[in-house]
Steps between C-alpha positions, in 0.01 A plus 500: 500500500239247588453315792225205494290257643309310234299365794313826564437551108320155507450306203613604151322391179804412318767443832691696713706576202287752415516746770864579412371514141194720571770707618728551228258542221396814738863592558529480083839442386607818640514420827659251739394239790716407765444202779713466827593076406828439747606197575423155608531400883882459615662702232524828704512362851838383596641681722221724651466247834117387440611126411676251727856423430430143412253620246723773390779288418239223296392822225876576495576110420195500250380830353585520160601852337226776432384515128284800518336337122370180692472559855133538616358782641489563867147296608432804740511757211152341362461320133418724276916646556581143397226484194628843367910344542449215258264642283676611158626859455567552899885538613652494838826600647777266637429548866350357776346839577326409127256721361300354149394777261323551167474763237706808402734589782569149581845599401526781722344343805782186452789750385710421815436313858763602762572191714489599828197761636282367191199662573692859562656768254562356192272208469189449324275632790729856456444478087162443544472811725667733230231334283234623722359171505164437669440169734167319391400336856271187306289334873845452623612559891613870504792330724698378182551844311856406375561880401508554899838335561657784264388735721607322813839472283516877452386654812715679723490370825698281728512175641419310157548145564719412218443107366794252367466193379678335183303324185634265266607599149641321231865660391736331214238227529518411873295622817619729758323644784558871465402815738266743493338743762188718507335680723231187663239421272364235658215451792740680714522831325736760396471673848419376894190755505348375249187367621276224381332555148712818433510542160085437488489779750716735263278327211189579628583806673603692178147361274297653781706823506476547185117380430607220271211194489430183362430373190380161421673291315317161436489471900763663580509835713809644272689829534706703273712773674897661413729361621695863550239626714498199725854519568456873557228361760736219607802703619388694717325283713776221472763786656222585777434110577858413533562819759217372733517240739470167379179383416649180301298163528560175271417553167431245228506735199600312188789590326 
C-alpha cells in the first residue's frame, strides 16, 4: 500500500506515470499495489456539522450520486492515487471509503466493503492485514498513513467519537442520500486525545524503534515497513493516549 507525493520524487523522464509503473514491474505480476483514492469534496460530509446549513442544504439540492468509476480522487490524497485509478488494469471498490488496486489479489482486497465502519473488520485495510501487506511511505507526510484509521477502528478503548453523515447513491436509477457512520476520520480524529500529528508520531515512532531508514527514491526520503508490526506499535500507545488527560489540539490531518 503506497502512499505518495510525486512532488518529493521530482521530475520523471517519462511522467509521473512512471513511478506507479516502476513499481509494479518490481512487484512482478505476483504481487499487488494498493492507493488510499476516497472521494471528492462533499460526498462524505453531510451530516458531520463542519458546513453551514445553507451550504449543506445547496450539495443536497445539487450533488449528483457517487460513481466510484468516474469520481476523482480526493485532491488531498496526492496524484499519483488518481494516475494509478485511471490507468488501465487498476480496479476500485464502490465506496466512498475507495481504495484503487492492481495485480493479483485485487480480487481479494475488493471481495466485500461493509458500509458502515469502512476502515474496520472486514474492509480492505483488515484483508490487507491478513495479507501481511507492507506500507511503502514514497516523500509523503507520515500524517496520512490510511492503514492507521483501522487501527483506531479496532482498538479497545472508549470514548470513540463515532461520525454520521449520509452520501448520495444512485438506487433503481435515482439518488438518495443514505447513512453511514464510522468512527471520525476526519481532522477531528477517532478520539478527543488525540493530539496534533498523531498518526506521524505513531509513524515515526515505530521506524525509529525499530531502526528502519531512508531510502532514496528519485528525491524522495521513502520507507518500506509492515504494516502488522505498526499496528502492533499503534495499539498500545493509542489505549495509553486515550487514558491520559487530554492533550488534543486542532488537527488538519487529511483524510
Amino acid at each position: 500500500m503506497m502512499h505518495a507525493s510525486v512532488r518529493s520524487v521530482g521530475e520523471v523522464a517519462g511522467g509521473p506515470d512512471q513511478i506507479h509503473l516502476a513499481l509494479k514491474r518490481a512487484l512482478t505480476p505476483d504481487g499487488t499495489l494498493m492507493m488510499y483514492a476516497s472521494c471528492p469534496q462533499y460526498y462524505d460530509e453531510i451530516g458531520r456539522g463542519h458546513l453551514t446549513p445553507a451550504h449543506e442544504k445547496e450539495i443536497l439540492e445539487k450533488l449528483p450520486a457517487f460513481d466510484s468509476l468516474t469520481a476523482r480522487s480526493q485532491r488531498d490524497n496526492g496524484a499519483l492515487v488518481e494516475l494509478l485509478r485511471t490507468y488501465p488494469g487498476s480496479r476500485a471498490n464502490d465506496h466512498v471509503a475507495r481504495f484503487v488496486v492492481w495485480g493479483k489479489q485485487a480480487d481479494y482486497l475488493l471481495s466485500h466493503q461493509p458500509w458502515s465502519y469502512a476502515f474496520g473488520l472486514g474492509s480492505a485495510l483488515d484483508r490487507f492485514l491478513k495479507l501481511d501487506g507492507k506500507i511503502l511511505l514514497l516523500g509523503c507526510d507520515h500524517d496520512t498513513v490510511t492503514f492507521l484509521h483501522y487501527a483506531e477502528h479496532i482498538v479497545d478503548i472508549s470514548d470513540k467519537r463515532v461520525a454520521r453523515f449520509r452520501v448520495p447513491i444512485e438506487e433503481d436509477g435515482k439518488r438518495v442520500w443514505r447513512e453511514m457512520e464510522e468512527f471520525d476520520t476526519s481532522g477531528e480524529g477517532a478520539h478527543p486525545n488525540w493530539p496534533e500529528r498523531f498518526f506521524a508520531e505513531l509513524v515515526d515512532g515505530y521506524l525509529k524503534a525499530n531502526n528502519i531508514s531512508a531510502a532514496r527514491v528519485g528525491n524522495a526520503e521513502s520507507y518500506l515497513l509492515p504494516a502488522r508490526g505498526l499496528l502492533e506499535f499503534a495499539l498500545p500507545r493509542m489505549k495509553s493516549v486515550a487514558a491520559s488527560p487530554s492533550n488534543k489540539t486542532e488537527s488538519s490531518r487529511p483524510k
